[in-house]
N, C-alpha and C positions, 0 to 999 in steps of 0.2 A: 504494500500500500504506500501512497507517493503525498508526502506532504502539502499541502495546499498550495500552491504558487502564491508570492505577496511581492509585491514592487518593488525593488530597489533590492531582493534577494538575489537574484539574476545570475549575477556579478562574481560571487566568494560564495565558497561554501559556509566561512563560518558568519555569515551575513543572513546566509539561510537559515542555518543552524539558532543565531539569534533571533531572527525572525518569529523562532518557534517557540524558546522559553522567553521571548520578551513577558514582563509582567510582574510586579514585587513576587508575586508566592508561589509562581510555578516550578520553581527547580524545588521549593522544599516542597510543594506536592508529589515532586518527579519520585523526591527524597523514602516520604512516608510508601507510597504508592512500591515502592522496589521491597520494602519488606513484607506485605501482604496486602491480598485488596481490603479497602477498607469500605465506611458506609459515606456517608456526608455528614454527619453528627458527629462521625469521631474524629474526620477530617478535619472540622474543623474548632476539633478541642486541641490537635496535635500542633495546630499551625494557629497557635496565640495571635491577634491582632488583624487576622483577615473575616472580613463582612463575608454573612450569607452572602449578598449580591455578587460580592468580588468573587467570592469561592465559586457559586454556579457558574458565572459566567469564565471562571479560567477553566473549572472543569468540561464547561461545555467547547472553548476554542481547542482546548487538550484533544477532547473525544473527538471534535471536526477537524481534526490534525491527524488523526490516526495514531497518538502515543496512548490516549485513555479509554478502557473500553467501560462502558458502560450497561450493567446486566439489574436489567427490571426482574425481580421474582414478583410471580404471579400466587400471593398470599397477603393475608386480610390483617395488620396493616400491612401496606406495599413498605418491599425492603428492595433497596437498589445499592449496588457494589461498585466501586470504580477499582479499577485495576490496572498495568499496565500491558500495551499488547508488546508484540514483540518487536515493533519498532519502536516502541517506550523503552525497552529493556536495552534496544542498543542506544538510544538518546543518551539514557543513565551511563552505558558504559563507556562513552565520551566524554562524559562530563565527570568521571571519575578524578583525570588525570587534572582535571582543570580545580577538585576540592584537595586532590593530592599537593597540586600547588600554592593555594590558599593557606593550608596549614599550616606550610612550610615556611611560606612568605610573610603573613600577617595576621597570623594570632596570635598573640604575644605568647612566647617563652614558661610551661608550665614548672621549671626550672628551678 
């Protein structure tokens, strides 16, 4: 499955790349999302300071990106999972190298 096309991605793959986790909370949803699927309630107990609104609407740009899948159970109350598919899974394993270097670089010293 092939990422949405957006303007000025064109160009760099990692313009692409950006294009996709643009967003305050989307890489820490990439984050919760790589250790198990979750619901939206818990989603957003894990990811302190992001609004319902903000949350649907990055889960929804995720899921129309093809990184988030989204499974409706058919049960009374309705229970919905987000997850990652397996082009979320290799987003995450791109963006490994890139928290591998954050650590390294600028969290300060647990020393």
């Amino acid at each position: 499955m092939a990422v949405t096309r957006r303007p000025g991605a064109d160009h760099c793959g990692i313009a692409a790349a950006m294009s996709v986790i643009d967003g305050k909370w989307k890489v820490s949803l990439l984050w919760e999302l790589d250790q198990r699927p979750r619901r939206f309630g818990e989603l957003r107990r894990l990811v302190p300071g992001v609004s319902e609104k903000v949350l649907a609407a990055q889960l929804r740009e995720l899921e129309n990106d093809g990184i988030v899948h989204r499974e409706v159970y058919d049960e009374v109350p309705p229970r919905v999972e987000y997850s990652l598919t397996p082009l979320g899974q290799d987003l995450n394993a791109a963006l490994e190298p890139l928290g591998t270097w954050g650590s390294k670089h600028l969290l300060p010293d647990s020393a």
